[in-house]
ZADO-1210 file (C-alpha; in nm, 4 decimals, padded with zeros to 6 digits):
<atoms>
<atom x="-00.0812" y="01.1245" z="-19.2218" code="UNK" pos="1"/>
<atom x="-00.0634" y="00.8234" z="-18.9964" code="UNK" pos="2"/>
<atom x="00.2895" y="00.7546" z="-18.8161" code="UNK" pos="3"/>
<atom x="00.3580" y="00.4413" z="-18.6423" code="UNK" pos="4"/>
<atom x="00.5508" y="00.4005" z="-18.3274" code="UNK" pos="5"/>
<atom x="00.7015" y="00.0793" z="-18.1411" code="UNK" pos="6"/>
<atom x="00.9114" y="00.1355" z="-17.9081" code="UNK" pos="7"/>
<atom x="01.1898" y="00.3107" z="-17.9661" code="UNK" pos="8"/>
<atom x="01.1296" y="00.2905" z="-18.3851" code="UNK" pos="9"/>
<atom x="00.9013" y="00.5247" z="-18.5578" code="UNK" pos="10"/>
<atom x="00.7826" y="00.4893" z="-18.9732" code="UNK" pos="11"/>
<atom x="00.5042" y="00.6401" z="-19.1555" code="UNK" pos="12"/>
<atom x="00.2274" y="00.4045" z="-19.2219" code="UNK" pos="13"/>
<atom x="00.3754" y="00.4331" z="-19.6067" code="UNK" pos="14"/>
<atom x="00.6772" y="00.2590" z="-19.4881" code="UNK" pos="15"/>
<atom x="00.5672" y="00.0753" z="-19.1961" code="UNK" pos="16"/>
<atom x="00.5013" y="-00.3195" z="-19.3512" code="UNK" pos="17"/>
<atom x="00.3638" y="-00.6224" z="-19.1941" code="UNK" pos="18"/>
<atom x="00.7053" y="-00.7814" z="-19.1352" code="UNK" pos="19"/>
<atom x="00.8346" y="-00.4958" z="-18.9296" code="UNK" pos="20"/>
<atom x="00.5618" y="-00.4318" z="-18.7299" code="UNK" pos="21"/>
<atom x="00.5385" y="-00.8376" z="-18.6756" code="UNK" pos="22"/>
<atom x="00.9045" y="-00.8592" z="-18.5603" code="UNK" pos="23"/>
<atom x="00.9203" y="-00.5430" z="-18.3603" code="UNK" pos="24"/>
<atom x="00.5955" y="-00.6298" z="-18.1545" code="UNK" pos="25"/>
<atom x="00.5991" y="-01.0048" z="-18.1429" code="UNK" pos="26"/>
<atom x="00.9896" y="-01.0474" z="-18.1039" code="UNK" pos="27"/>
<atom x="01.0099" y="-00.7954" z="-17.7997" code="UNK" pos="28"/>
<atom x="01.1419" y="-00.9583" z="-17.4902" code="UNK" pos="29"/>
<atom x="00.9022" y="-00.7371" z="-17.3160" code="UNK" pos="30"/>
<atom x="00.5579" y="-00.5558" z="-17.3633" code="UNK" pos="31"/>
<atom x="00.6286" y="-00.3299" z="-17.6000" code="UNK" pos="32"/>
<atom x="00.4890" y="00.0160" z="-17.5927" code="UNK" pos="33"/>
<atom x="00.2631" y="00.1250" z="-17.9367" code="UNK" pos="34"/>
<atom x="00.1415" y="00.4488" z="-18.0609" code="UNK" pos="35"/>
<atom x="-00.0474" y="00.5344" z="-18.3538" code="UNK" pos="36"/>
<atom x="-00.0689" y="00.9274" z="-18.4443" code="UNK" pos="37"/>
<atom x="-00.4124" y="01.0200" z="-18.6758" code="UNK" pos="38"/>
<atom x="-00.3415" y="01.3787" z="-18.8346" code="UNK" pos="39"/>
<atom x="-00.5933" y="01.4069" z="-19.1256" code="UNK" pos="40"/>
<atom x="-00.8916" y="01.6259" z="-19.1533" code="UNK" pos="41"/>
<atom x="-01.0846" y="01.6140" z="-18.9150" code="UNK" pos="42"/>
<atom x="-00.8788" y="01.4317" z="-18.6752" code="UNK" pos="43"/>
<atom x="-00.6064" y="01.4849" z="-18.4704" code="UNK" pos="44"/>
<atom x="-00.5439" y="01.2065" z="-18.1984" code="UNK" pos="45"/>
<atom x="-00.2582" y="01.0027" z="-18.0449" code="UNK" pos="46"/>
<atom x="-00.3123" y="00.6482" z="-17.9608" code="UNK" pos="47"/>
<atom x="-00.1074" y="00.4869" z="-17.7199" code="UNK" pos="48"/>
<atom x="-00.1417" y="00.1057" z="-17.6171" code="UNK" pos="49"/>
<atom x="-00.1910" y="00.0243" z="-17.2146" code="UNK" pos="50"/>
<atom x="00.1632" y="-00.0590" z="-17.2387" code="UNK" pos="51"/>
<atom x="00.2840" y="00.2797" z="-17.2808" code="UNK" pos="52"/>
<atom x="00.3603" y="00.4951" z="-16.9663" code="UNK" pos="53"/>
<atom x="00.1906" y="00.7993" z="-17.0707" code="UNK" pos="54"/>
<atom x="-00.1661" y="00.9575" z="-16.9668" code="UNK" pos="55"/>
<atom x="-00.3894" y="01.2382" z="-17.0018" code="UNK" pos="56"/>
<atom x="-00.6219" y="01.2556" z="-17.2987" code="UNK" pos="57"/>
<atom x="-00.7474" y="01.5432" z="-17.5866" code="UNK" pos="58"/>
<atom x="-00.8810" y="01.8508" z="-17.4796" code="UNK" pos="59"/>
<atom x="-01.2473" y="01.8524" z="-17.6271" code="UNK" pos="60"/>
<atom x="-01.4993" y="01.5113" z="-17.6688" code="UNK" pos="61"/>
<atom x="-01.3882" y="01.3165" z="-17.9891" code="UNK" pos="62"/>
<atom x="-01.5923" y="01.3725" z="-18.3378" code="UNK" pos="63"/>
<atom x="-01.7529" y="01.1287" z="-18.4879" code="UNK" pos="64"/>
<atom x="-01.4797" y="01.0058" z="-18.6844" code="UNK" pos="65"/>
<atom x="-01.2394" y="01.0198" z="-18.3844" code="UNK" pos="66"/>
<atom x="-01.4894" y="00.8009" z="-18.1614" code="UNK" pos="67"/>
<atom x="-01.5163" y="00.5426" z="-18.4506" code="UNK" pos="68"/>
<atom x="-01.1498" y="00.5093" z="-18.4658" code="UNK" pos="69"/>
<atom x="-01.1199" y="00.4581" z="-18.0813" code="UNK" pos="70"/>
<atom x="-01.3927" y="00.2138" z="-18.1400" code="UNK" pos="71"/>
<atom x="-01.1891" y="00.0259" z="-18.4212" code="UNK" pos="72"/>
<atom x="-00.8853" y="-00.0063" z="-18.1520" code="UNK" pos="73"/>
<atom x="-01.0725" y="-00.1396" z="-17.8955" code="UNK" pos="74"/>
<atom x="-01.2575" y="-00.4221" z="-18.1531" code="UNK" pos="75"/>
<atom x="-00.8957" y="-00.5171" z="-18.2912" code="UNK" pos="76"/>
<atom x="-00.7624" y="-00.5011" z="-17.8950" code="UNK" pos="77"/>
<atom x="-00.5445" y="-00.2306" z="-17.8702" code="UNK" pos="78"/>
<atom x="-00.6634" y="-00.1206" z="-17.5918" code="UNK" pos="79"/>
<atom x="-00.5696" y="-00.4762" z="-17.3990" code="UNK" pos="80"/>
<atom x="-00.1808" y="-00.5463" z="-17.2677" code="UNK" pos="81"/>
<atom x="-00.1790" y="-00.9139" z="-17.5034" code="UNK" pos="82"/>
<atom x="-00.2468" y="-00.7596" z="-17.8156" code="UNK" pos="83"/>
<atom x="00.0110" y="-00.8765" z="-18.0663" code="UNK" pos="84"/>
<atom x="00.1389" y="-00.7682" z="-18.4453" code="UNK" pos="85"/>
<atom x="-00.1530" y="-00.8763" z="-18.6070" code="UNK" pos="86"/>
<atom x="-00.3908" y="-00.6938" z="-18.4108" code="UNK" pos="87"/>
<atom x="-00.1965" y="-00.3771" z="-18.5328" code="UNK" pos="88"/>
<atom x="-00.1964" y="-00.4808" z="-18.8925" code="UNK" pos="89"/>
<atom x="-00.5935" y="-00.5703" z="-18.8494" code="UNK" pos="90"/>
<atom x="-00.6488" y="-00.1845" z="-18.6797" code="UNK" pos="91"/>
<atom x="-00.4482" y="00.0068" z="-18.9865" code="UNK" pos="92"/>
<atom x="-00.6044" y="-00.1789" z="-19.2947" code="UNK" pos="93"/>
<atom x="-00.9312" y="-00.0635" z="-19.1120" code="UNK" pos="94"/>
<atom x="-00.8424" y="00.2979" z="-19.0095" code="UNK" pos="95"/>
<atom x="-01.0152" y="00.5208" z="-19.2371" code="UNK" pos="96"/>
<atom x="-00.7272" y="00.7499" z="-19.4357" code="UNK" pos="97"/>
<atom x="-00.8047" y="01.0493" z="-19.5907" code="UNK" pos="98"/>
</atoms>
């Protein structure tokens, strides 16, 4: 399962399309904060955008898997303040699903 949250707004990737995420990201007044939850087998993580105000990290070193996915949101810049719709939409057609 992959949820989706900007903001205040959460969706499941399932209902989560390119127009919302475009206008909820791109048509903030303000960085907006993005997260990205992973729970399939064999992963289990939490991504959060630097615009987020929340720290701390996973309790054991990533899997494979898990350290290609942080790998994918870095390459689409995720991991950068400027990142924009598109560079979510880029990251989730990518993301491997189970």
């Amino acid at each position: 399962m992959i949820s989706i949250r900007i903001g205040a707004e959460e969706k499941e990737l399932s209902s989560a399309n390119e127009s919302w995420i475009n206008q909820t990201i791109n048509g903030a007044n303000a960085p907006v904060c993005v997260q990205v939850a992973i729970t399939q087998p064999g992963v289990g993580m939490i991504l959060s955008t630097p615009t987020c105000a929340v720290g701390g990290g996973g309790g054991r070193p990533p899997n494979d898997l898990e350290r290609f996915i942080f790998e994918l949101w870095a390459k689409r810049g995720l991991n950068r303040p400027d990142f924009d719709g598109g560079n979510l939409i880029a990251f989730l057609k990518q993301v491997p699903t189970s």
